[in-house]
Every structure is written in structure tokens, then in C-alpha cells.
N, C-alpha and C positions, 0 to 999 in steps of 0.2 A: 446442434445449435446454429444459428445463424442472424446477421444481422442486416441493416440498411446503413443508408452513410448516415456517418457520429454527426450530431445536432447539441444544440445545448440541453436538452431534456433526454432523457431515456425511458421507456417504457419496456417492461417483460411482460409476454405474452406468454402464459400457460395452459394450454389443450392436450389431449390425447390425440385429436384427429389435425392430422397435415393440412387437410385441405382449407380446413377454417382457421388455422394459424397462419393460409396463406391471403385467406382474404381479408383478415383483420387485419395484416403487415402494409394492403392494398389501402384501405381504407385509413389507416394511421399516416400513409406515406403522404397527404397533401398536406399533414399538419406540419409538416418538416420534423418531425421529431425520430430520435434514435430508436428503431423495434429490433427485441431481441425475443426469439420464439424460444420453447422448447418445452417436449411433450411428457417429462420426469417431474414428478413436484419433488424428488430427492434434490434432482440434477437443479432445479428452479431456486432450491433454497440456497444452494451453495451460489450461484449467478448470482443471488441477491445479494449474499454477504459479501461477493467479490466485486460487484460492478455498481452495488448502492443507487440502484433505479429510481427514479425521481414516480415511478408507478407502477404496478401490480395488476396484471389482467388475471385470471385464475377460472378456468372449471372447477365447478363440483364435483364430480369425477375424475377423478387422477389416479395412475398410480406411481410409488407403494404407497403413497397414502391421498386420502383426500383432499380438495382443495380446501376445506372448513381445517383441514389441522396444517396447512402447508401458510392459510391465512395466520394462526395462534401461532406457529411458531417464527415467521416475520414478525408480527408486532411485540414477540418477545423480544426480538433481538432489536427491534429499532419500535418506538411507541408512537412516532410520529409520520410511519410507512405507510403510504397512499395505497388499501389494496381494492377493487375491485371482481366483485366473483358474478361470475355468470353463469347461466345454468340452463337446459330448454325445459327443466322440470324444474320449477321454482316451486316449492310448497309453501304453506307458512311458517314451519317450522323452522324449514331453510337459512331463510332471509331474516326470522328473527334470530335465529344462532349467526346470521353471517352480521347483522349490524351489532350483536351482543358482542361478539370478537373486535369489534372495530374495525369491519367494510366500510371503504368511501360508500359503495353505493352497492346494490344488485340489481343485475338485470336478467332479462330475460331475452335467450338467444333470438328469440324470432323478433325481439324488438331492436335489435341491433342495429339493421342498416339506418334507423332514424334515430335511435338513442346513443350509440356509441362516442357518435363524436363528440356531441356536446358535454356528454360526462366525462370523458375524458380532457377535454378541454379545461370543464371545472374542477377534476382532481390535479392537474398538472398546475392549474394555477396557486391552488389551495399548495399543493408543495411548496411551490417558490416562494408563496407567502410565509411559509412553516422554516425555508432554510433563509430569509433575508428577518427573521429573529434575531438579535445580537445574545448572541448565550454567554455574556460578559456583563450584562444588566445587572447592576446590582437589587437585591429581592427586597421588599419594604415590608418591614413586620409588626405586626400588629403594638408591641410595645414600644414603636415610633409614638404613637397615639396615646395621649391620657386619658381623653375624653371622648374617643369616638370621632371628633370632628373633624373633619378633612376641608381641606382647600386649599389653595393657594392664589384664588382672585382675590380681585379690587373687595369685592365686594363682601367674602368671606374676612379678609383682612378686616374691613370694616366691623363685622359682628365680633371679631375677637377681641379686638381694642374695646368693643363696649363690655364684653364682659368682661373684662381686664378690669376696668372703671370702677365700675358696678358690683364687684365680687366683694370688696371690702366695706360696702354699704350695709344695712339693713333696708335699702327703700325696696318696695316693690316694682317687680318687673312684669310688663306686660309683650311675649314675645308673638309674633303676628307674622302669618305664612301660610304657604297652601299646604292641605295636607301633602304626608311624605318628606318635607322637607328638612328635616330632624330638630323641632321646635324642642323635643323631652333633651335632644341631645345637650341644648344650651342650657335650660335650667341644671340640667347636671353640671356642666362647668362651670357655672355660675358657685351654683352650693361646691364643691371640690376645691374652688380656690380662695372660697372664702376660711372666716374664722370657725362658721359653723360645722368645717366639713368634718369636724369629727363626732357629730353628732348625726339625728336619722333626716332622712330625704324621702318623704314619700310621697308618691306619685295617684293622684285618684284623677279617673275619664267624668268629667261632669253630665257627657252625655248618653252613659254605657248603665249609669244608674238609675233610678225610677226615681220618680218625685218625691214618694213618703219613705225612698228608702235613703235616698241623697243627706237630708241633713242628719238622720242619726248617722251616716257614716264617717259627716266632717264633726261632727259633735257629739256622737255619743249619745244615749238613753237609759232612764233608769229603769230597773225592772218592775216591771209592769204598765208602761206606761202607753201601750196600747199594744193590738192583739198581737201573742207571738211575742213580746217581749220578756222572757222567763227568766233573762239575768241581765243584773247590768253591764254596760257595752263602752268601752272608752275608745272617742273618737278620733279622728284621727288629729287633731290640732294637739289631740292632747299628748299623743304617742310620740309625736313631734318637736315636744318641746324643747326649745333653745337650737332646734335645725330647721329644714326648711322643708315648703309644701307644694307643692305643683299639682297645682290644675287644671289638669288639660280640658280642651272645649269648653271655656268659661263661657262662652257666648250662651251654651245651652243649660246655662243653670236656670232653676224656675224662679219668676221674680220673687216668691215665697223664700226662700233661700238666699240668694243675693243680698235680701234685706239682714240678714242674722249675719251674711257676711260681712259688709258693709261696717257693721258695729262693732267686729272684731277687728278689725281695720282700724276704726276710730278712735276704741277703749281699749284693747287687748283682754278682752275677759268676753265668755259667752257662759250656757247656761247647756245644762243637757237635755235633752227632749225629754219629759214629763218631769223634769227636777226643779227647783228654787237658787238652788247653791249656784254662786256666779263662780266662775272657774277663769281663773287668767292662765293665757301662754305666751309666750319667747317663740313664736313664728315667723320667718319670715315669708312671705308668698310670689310665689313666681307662678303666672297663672300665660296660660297660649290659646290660641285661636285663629281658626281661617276665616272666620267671618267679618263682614264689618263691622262695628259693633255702632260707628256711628249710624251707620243704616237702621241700626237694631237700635238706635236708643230712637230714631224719628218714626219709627214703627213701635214704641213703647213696649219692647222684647229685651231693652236691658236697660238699669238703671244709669242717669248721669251721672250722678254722684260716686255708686260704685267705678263707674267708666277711672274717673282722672284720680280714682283711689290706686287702681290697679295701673294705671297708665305715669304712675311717677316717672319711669326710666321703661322708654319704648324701644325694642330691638327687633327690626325687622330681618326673614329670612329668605333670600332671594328665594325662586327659583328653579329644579337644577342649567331649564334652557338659556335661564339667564346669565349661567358660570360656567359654560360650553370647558373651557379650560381646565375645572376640575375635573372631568370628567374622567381622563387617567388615572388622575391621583387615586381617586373615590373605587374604580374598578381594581387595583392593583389593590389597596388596600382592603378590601370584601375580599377577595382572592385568597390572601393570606389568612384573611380570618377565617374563611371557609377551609382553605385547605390546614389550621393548624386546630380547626374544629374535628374535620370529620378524618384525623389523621391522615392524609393525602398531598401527594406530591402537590408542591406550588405552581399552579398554570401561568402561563404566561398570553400577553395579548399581540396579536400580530396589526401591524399598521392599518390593514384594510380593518379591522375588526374597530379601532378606537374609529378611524371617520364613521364609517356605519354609526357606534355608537352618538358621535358628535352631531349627524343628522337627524337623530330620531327626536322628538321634542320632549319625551318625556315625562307625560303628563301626570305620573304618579310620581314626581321625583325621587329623590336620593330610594326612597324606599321600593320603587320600582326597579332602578339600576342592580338594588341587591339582590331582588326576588329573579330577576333575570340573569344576573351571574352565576346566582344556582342553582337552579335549570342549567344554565350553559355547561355548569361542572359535571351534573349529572350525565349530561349528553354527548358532552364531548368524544371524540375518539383521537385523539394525541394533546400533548401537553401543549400546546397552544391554541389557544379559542382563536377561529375563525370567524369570517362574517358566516354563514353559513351555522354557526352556535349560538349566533343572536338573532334569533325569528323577529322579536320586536322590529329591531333596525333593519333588517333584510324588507318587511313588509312596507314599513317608511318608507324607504327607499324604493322598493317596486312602487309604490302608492303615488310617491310624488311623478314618481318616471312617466308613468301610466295616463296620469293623470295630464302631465303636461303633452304626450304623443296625442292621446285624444281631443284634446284641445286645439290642436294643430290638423288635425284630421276635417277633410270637409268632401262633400259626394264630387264625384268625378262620372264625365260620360263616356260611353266606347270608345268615343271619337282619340280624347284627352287619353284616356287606359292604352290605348293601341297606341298611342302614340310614345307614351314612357316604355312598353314594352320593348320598340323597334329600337329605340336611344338606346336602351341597357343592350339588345342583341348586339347595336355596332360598337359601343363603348370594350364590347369583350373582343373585340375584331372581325364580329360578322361570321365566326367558326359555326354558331347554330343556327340552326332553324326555328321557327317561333312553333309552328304548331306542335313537335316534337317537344320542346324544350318547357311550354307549359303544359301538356300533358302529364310529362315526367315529375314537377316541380309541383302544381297542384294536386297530385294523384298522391307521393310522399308528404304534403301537408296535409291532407285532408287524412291519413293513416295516424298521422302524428295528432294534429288535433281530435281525432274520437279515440287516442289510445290503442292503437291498431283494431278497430271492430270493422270489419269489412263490410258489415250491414250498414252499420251508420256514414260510414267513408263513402258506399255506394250511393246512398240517399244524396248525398252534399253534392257530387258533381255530377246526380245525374244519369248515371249509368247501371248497367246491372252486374250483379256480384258478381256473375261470371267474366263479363266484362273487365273488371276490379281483377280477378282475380290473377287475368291473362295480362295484365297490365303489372301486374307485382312479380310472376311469374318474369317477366321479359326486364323489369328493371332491378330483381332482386331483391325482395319485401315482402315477406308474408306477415297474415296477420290475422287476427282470432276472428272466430265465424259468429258467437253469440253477440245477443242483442246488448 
């Protein structure tokens, strides 16, 4: 075994062959960081458990055992262990048994000299973020929550006061949001804190049903009363009686409908599709919607009248970009219920992962953040989600970055190019040479941007593969022959 000078980070480097433990120790050494080699995965797992490396370099080949069991039995002992395997025979089988175990990454040897460091860099930071967790946080669990609802803005405050209001009412509530925003979640508060909550709450999509199949569904039909109709059907106002009814997507009920509703509204009594017998119910209705509906009533797509029936007591739901601040709350809280769903330990979120998510806009709200949390849980590889487990925000954030360097980008001539080059050579002290130093510098980019193909790296600057090849040869960089 052998080391470099102690750093704040530590890395183990595990190979069979000397010579490439000594040129990775090479390569490691401008990051400043601590490299510890050694060619045993026995001897490798014992260094782990003694010196607790902030990262994990590993061959596939090891011996007594392989690096695929030297990886399992690290992330036994520690679940939140950075390990990295590398291989010059990557199959698929490999790489997906090495990201099944929970590999930071795999690579493949001959793409090292241009991938090493950067992934290293990104495991070693993904550590720091994994040990500046406070593991004294207390866990927030699901029966903090009655209802589902999470927040703690202006603005969520806002909606709870109204349903606070509103709950010992029977007037109708019309609640107004973009989808995802958890519109179902407030009629359920609503009916829970009222008088009726010990009675049914049922929930029908006005715009999931068909037009002649919608109103026997809110009403009911008698048998026979048109085709298919072979028993009579009680609907749902009536199954509801003395509880409450939620409506979702009222904007898209057909005006055919609307009108029978309207009158239930009015009267409290309707009739069943093909029947006489008037039927009264103890309803109350809470009915939601993303649409305008004023738009919809000046495009004669929904009635006035029904409009300010449904719209006694209006609750609007932000947002989630507009409550950036729930955003913790809302992630921690999915978290728990995921993890005491699918019995599984409780993850926790590291800092860089809540900005990520506080960047991303969110455009499928609350119901997005959840369908993204898991995935994240699925995917994850240690008990803490990193930015790196939330794609959405990662891409945001590449997007906006991207977006704004481009923007900022404008064509430059020789003249202008030559001249930023010479500034950066003196700015380093003048130690290089230009023509050497973009040789070396453009020849390792162009490898890196076609993924090391040497056909296509050769095309881009120019030269012929064998050229390319004497040029990788002499700065240390090989790289695949196919197209």
C-alpha cells in the first residue's frame, strides 16, 4: 500500500497491475486529493473500513475476489460509499450488475485519460454533499398530515384558512388550479372537517366520462331505459347522501348535463335517466377546475348560471413555482410516504438536491415533484438523493446554463482567437507553447466529444487516423476504431 500527501478528500485506488495504479495516483495528484493504491480487494476492503474513503476506484478483476463483490461488500458496510469500477472489458452485463450494486459510475479503461477526472471530481463532490447531511434531522411522517396537504407559505396558509371557513358550511365550493396542483386534495379537507365527514365523499372526473355515459353516472337510470341498460343503476348523488361530491373537471361537463345539474343546485331533487320519480338528496358539492370558466361561459362551453351556483365560496391553488418554499416540506413528506409504502428506509435530501429542485419550474406541479421523487427512490444509490437523482432539475438547470452561454456567444475572427489564445499562454506564465499546447488540447477534445471514435475525432481536426493515432500514442489516449 502506499499513499500521496493527506488532503481533505481520500480516494482508494484498486488494480492488479502497478503500473496503472501508478498512473492514476499521476493523474489524481493535480486534484489535490489523498490516493491510496492497493492491488488485494481483500486487503482494499479492510483500507476501507479503516481509512473510510470519501471514494472507491475498483477493477473488475481482482483478486481473491472480484471488484463486482469487493463493490457489494462496501456498500454493505457503508450504503452511502462512492464506488467507481473500471474495467477494459465493459460488457453489458457488467455495468448493469455494477450500477445494480450501486456504482457511482463505470468506465472504461481506455476512456480514462479524458473521463477519469471529471468523474471523479463528480463522485467526490456527490460525497461531501452525502457527509454535510445532518444525520440529527428529525424524519417527518406521514401522520403529521391529515389531509395530504402540505405547506407552509403565504399562500398555502391562505387556502387552509378558507377551508377552515368553509368546512362547517354546506355552500358550494368551486376550487380553481392548474392541473397537479392537488385541487382532490382540498375537497377532501374540506368534507373531513366538516359535519358531513362521517358520511361518503365521492369523487367523479367529468371529463374521463362520455357524454351519454356522465349523467346516469351522477343520476342514475332505470332499467331499461336505453340500450344496455338491463338493471336499475343508482347514482351517484344518491349514494352520497347527506356527504359530499367532487367534481373534478367541471369546466368539461356537456351543457346537456350542467342543465340537470343546475337544478339540483336549485331544488335538491333530480330524476333518474328514463324514470318519473323525483328523487331528493343532502349533497353537498365541491366541484375544481383548470380552466377559465369565464372564458368558457363567453365561448357559451359553460353555463352563467350554473358558474355563480358552483362559485359561492372560491378557493384558489397556487402553483407549486409560485410556493418555491414548500418545496422541502412537500419532498420530505412524499419521501416518508414512499418509503413507509414500499417498506424502505427513509431517504433523506442533500442541499444541492433541494436548490436543484427549487430551480426547476415545475410545470406538472405538486403531482410532478411526486412522480419524480419516485423515480428518484427507485434509482438512487445511497440514502441520500442527490442532484444527480433528479433528472428533471439537473436538465433545468443544464437548460437554463446552456441557454444563457449561448446567448452570450458571438463569431470571433483569427485575428480576435489568436489573440485570446496568446493572453491565456501568458496568463499561465509563458511555460507553453501554442502550437504544442493546442494540438494536445484540441486532439483530447475532439476524442472526448465523439466519445473516443478515432474515425470521427480524425474527420473534426482534419487529419488522418494514423496521424490521430501517433498523436494519442505520444500524449496518452487511445480510443475505439469504429464508426
Amino acid at each position: 500500500m502506499s499513499t500521496s500527501a493527506k488532503s481533505d478528500q481520500t480516494v482508494l485506488v484498486v488494480d492488479s497491475e502497478t503500473d496503472h495504479l501508478d498512473w492514476v495516483r499521476q493523474q489524481l495528484k493535480a486534484s489535490g486529493v489523498r490516493v491510496i493504491t492497493e492491488t488485494s480487494s481483500a486487503n482494499a476492503f479492510k483500507i476501507f473500513c479503516l481509512e473510510k474513503p470519501d471514494l472507491v476506484i475498483t477493477e473488475m478483476h481482482l483478486r481473491p475476489s472480484g471488484g463486482l463483490d469487493l463493490l457489494a461488500k462496501i456498500r454493505a458496510e457503508s450504503s452511502n460509499a462512492m464506488v467507481i469500477v473500471m474495467s477494459a472489458y465493459g460488457t453489458t452485463q457488467s455495468v448493469i450488475e455494477s450500477m445494480k450494486l450501486g456504482a457511482f459510475d463505470f468506465l472504461r479503461k481506455e476512456s480514462l485519460p479524458f473521463t477519469l477526472k471529471v468523474v471523479v471530481d463528480s463522485a467526490l463532490k456527490a460525497a461531501a454533499e452525502l457527509r454535510a447531511v445532518s444525520p440529527s434531522k428529525p424524519a417527518l411522517t406521514v401522520e403529521q398530515y391529515r389531509d395530504d396537504i402540505v405547506g407552509q407559505s403565504e399562500a398555502m396558509q391562505s387556502v387552509f384558512k378558507m377551508v377552515g371557513r368553509v368546512a362547517m358550511s354546506d355552500a358550494p365550493v368551486l376550487v380553481t388550479g392548474e392541473s397537479g396542483c392537488g385541487k382532490e386534495l382540498v375537497a377532501r379537507a374540506i368534507h373531513s372537517y366538516s359535519d358531513r365527514s362521517k358520511k361518503s365523499l365521492l369523487a367523479i372526473n367529468c371529463a374521463a366520462i362520455p357524454e351519454n355515459l356522465l349523467e346516469s353516472e351522477l343520476f342514475g337510470h332505470e332499467k331499461g331505459s336505453f340500450t344496455g341498460a338491463a338493471t336499475q343503476r343508482i347514482g351517484r348523488f344518491e349514494q352520497c347522501h347527506g356527504g359530499t361530491l367532487f367534481l373534478d373537471e367541471i369546466g368539461e361537463m356537456p351543457i346537456a348535463v350542467q342543465s340537470k345539474l343546475l337544478r339540483v343546485l336549485q331544488e335538491g331533487e333530480f330524476s333518474r335517466v328514463g324514470g318519473n320519480a323525483t328523487i331528493k338528496a343532502d349533497v353537498r358539492i365541491v366541484a375544481a377546475t383548470n380552466r377559465n370558466l369565464e372564458e368558457a361561459i363567453a365561448k357559451k362551453e359553460f353555463r352563467e348560471d350554473l358558474y355563480y351556483r358552483l362559485n359561492v365560496v372560491g378557493i384558489h391553488l397556487p402553483p407549486l413555482r409560485a410556493r418555491v418554499e414548500d418545496i422541502p416540506l412537500l419532498a420530505e413528506y412524499f419521501l416518508s410516504r414512499i418509503a413507509s409504502q414500499q417498506h424502505r428506509p427513509l431517504l433523506q435530501l442533500s442541499e444541492e438536491a433541494i436548490k436543484v429542485m427549487a430551480a426547476y419550474p415545475w410545470p406538472g406541479n405538486v403531482r410532478e415533484l411526486q412522480n419524480t421523487l419516485q423515480r428518484a427512490v427507485v434509482l438512487a444509490t445511497s440514502d441520500v438523493l442527490l442532484p444527480k437523482d433528479l433528472p428533471l432539475g439537473q436538465v433545468a438547470l443544464a437548460s437554463e446554463s446552456a441557454t444563457s452561454e449561448v446567448s452570450s456567444l458571438r463569431p470571433i475572427g483569427v485575428e480576435e482567437a489568436a489573440k485570446i489564445l496568446f493572453e491565456a499562454l501568458t496568463s499561465e506564465g509563458g511555460e507553453r507553447e501554442l502550437l504544442p499546447w493546442v494540438e494536445e488540447d484540441f486532439t483530447r477534445r475532439a476524442m472526448e466529444y465523439t466519445r473516443s471514435n478515432q474515425v470521427k475525432a480524425s474527420k473534426l481536426l482534419g487529419i488522418t487516423r494514423a496521424t490521430l493515432r501517433k498523436r494519442l500514442e505520444r500524449i496518452g489516449g487511445p480510443g475505439t476504431d469504429g464508426e
